[in-house]
N, C-alpha and C positions, 0 to 999 in steps of 0.2 A: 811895629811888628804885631803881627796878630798869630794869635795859639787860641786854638780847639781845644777843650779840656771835657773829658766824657770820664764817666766813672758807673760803677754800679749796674752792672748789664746784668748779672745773672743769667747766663743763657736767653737773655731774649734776643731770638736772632731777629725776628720783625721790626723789633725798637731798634737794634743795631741799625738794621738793613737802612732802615727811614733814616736814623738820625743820620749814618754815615753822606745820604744823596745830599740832606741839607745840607751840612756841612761846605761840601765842594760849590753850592752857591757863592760862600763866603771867599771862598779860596784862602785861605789862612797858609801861614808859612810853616806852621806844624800843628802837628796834631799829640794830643799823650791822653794818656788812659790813666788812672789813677785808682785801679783795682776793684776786686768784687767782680770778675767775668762771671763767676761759674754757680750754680747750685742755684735754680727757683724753676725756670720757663722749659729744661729739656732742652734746648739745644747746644750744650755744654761744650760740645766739642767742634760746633760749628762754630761755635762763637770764637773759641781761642783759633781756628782756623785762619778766620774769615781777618782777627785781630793783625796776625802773624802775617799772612798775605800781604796786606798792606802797610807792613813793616812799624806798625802802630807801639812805640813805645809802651810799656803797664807796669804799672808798680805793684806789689805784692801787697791782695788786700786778705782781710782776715778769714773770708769765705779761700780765697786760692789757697792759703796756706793750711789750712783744715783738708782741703780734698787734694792737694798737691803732697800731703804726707799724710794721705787715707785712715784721719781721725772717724773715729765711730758719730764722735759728736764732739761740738766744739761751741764757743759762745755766739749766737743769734739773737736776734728782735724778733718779738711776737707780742699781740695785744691781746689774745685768748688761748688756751688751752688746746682748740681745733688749729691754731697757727703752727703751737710749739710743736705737736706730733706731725704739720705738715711738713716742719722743719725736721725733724728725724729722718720719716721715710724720703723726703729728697735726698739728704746727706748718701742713705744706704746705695738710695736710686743712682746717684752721682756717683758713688764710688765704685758701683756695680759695670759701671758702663763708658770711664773717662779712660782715653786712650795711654798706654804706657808713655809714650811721647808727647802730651798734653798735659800727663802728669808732672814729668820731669821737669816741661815749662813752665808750669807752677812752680813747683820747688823753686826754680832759680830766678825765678822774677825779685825786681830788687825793692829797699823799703823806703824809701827817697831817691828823687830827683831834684836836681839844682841848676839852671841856667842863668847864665850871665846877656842881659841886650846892654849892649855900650851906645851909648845915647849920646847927642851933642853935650850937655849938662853932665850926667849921671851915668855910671853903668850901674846897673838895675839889675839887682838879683831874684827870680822869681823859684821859690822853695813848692815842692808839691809832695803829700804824703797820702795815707788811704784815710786813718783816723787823727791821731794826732803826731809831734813829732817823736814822740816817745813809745807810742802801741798804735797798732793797727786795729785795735779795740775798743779805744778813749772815743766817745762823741764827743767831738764839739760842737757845742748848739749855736744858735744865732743870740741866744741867751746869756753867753757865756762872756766873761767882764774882762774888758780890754788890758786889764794889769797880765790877766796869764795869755791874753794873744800875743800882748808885745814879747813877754817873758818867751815865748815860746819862736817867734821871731828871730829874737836876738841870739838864742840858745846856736840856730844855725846860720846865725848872719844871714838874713832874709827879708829884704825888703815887701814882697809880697808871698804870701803861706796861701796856696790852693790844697785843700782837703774835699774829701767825699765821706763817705762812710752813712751818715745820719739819713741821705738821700732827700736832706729839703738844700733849694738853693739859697743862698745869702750871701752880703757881699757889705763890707763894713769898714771904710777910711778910717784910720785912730792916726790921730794929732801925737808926733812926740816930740825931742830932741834926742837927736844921735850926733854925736862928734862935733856937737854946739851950733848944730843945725836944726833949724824947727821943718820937720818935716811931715809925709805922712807913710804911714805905712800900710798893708792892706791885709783882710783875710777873706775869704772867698771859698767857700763850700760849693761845689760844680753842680750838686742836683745826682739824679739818677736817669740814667737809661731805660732801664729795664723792668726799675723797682718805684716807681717816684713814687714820695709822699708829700710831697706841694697839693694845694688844693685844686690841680684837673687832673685828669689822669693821662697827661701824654707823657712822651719821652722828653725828657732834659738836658742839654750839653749849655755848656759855657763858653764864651768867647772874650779872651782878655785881648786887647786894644792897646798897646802903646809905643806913642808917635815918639821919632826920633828924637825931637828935643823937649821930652818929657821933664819937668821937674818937679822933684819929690815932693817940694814946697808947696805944690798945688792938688787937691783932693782929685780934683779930674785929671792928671795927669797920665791914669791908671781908668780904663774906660774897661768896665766890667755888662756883659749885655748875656742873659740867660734868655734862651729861646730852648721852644716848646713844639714840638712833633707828632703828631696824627702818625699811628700804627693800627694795622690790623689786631685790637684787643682781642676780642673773642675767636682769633687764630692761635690766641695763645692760651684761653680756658680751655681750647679744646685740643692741645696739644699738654697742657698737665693734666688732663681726664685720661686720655691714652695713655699716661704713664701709671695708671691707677692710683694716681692722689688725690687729696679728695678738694674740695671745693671750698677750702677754707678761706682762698683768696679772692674768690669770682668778683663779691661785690665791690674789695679792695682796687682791682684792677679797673672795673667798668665806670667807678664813682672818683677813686681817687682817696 
């Protein structure tokens, strides 16, 4: 089976637009969103649109749930002081302008997903959340020490944990035993769309891989591949310039 896994759009309909064409090269058996549509790039409302259209599953990430219950202000990333007020006046701009019906679909979007693939071997449960499985606010880094991935694993019976939120991609086999089986288990951070912080600056989605007589026993079992998508950038400085914010992100976007 093969699953598409996007996360972290922030209104950028351009990064959508591109990642979604790639995608359909791949032809995958689904596709699921993993939250953070709304609040950076202005196109807020195209995006949940454009999501909902194509009947695109999303999980409720910590940006949707801030403008899906029209917080003033709520917890963000920023590395300077010109970030954190760009991160204000978006929030006002966003709440100023996101559709009553857009909102509501925020609200209701949910805080996990759980699929079962039944395999020759295994059926394989694959866990997905925005941050961790506990807050849509927790980063998990690629840093972050395999005793609390498994712990957080086992929490929801979950052989493989897809997360977004941090907006870097990573992907990381840990050796365990479960039920007096030496297997592995996986965690996997999807990257950003909209927002990436890897070092280029395209759009990012994930593609999880796995064959039907997959066995846990084996690290490859579980074929993790992050691809990287060319957007019209400067379609999008110049689309948070019309919205009168200011340019605190320009160099972020065009570098990376």
């Amino acid at each position: 089976m093969k699953i598409a896994l996007i996360s972290d759009i922030h209104g950028n309909l351009p990064a959508l637009k591109a990642v979604l064409n790639d995608i359909k090269k791949h032809e995958p058996d689904a596709i699921f969103c993993l939250g953070d549509l709304v609040n950076f790039a202005g196109w807020d409302n195209e995006v949940i649109d454009l999501i909902r259209k194509n009947n695109i599953p999303c999980l409720q990430g910590n940006h949707d749930e801030g403008i899906g219950y029209s917080k003033k202000i709520f917890p963000y990333s920023f590395a300077n002081e010109a970030q954190q007020q760009f991160g204000i006046d978006s929030i006002r701009w966003v709440n100023e302008h996101i559709t009553n019906s857009n909102r509501a679909y925020l609200q209701n979007l949910p805080f996990l997903f759980k699929i079962e693939i039944k395999g020759l071997y295994h059926t394989i449960t694959i866990a997905m959340v925005h941050g961790s499985t506990t807050s849509n606010l927790e980063y998990v880094q690629e840093s972050t020490d395999d005793a609390y991935l498994l712990e957080m694993m086992e929490s929801i019976e979950a052989d493989i944990l897809c997360m977004g939120h941090t907006h870097k991609p990573w992907h990381r086999p840990i050796f365990c035993e479960a039920e007096n089986k030496k297997i592995y288990r996986h965690a996997v951070n999807v990257g950003s769309v909209g927002k990436p912080k890897q070092e280029n600056n395209r759009a990012c989605y994930t593609l999880l891989n796995i064959k039907n007589d997959a066995a846990l026993s084996e690290p490859a079992a579980v074929h993790v591949q992050f691809e990287f998508v060319h957007y019209p950038v400067k379609t999008v400085i110049k689309k948070i310039a019309s919205l009168g914010l200011s340019d605190a992100y320009n160099n972020f976007l065009l570098n990376g």
